[in-house]
C-alpha positions in Angstrom: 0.0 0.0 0.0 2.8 2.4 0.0 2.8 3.1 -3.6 -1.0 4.8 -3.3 -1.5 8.4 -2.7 -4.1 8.6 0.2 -3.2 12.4 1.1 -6.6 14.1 1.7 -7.3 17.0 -1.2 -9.5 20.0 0.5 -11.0 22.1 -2.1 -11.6 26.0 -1.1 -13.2 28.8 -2.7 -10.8 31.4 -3.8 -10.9 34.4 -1.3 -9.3 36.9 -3.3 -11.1 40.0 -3.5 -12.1 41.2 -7.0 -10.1 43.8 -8.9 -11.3 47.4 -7.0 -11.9 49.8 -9.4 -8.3 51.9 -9.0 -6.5 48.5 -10.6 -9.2 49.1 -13.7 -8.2 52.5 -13.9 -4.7 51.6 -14.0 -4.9 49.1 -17.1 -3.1 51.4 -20.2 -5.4 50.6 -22.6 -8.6 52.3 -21.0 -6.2 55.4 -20.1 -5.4 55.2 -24.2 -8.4 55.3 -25.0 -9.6 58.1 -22.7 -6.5 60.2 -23.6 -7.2 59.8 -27.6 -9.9 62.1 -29.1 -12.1 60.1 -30.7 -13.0 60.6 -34.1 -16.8 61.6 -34.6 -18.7 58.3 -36.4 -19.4 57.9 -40.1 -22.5 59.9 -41.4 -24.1 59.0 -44.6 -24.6 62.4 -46.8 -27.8 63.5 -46.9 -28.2 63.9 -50.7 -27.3 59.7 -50.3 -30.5 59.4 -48.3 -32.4 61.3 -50.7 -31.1 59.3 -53.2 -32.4 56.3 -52.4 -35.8 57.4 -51.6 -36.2 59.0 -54.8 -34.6 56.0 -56.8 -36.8 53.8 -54.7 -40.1 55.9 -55.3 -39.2 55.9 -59.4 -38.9 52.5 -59.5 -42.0 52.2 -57.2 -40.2 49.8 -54.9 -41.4 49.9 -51.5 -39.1 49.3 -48.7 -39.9 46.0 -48.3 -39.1 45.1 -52.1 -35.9 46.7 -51.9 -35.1 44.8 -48.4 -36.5 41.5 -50.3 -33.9 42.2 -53.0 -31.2 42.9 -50.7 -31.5 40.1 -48.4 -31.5 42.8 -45.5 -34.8 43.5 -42.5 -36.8 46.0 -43.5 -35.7 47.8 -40.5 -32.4 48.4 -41.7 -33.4 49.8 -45.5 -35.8 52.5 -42.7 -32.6 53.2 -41.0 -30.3 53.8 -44.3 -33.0 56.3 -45.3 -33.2 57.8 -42.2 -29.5 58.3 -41.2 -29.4 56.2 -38.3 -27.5 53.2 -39.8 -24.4 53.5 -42.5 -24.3 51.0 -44.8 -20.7 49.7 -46.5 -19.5 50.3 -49.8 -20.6 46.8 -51.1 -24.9 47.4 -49.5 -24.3 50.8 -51.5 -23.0 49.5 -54.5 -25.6 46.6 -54.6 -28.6 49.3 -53.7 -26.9 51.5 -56.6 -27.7 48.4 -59.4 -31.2 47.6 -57.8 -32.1 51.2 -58.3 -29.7 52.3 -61.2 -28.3 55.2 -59.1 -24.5 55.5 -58.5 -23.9 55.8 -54.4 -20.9 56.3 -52.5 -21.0 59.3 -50.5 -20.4 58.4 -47.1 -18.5 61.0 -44.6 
C-alpha cells in the first residue's frame, strides 16, 4: 500500500477579493483610450439618403421590395433612409444596381 497516494485533497473557494476599481483604472489601454480624441462616427450624406428614396419611389419599390432584394430587414433599409445606420460600400453598391443610381457618399 505504500505506492497509493491517500493524502486528503480539501477544495476551497478562492478568497481573493475582486479587482477594486483603482487596478481598472490603471490598465493602459482604458487610459489610451480616454487620452485619444475620438473621431466623430461615419454619417451618410444627406443627398445619399435622398437618393435612395427618390430611386426607390421611381422605381416604385417599396421598402420592403428593396429589403427582399437585398437580403437585409426592412428595418435596416428604414434606418439607411433615415440616417441612423451607415451602410458599406458593397450594400451601397448593390442598392446602386437595384435602383440604377451610382452611391458612395459616405463622410
Amino acid at each position: 500500500m505504500n505506492h497509493q497516494d491517500w493524502k486528503p485533497v480539501i477544495l476551497r473557494k478562492n478568497t481573493k477579493p475582486p479587482p477594486s476599481t483603482k487596478q481598472v483604472q490603471g490598465n493602459s489601454k482604458i487610459k489610451k483610450l480616454d487620452d485619444d480624441n475620438p473621431q466623430p462616427p461615419k454619417k451618410i450624406s444627406h443627398s445619399v439618403k435622398i437618393e435612395i428614396q427618390k430611386a426607390r419611389a421611381i422605381k416604385k419599390i417599396t421598402q420592403k421590395q428593396l429589403a427582399n432584394m437585398l437580403n437585409l430587414p426592412v428595418q435596416t433599409i428604414s434606418e439607411y433612409e433615415s440616417g441612423k445606420a451607415i451602410p458599406n460600400k458593397q450594400v451601397l453598391s448593390r442598392i446602386g444596381r437595384i435602383l440604377e443610381v451610382k452611391l458612395n457618399k459616405i463622410k
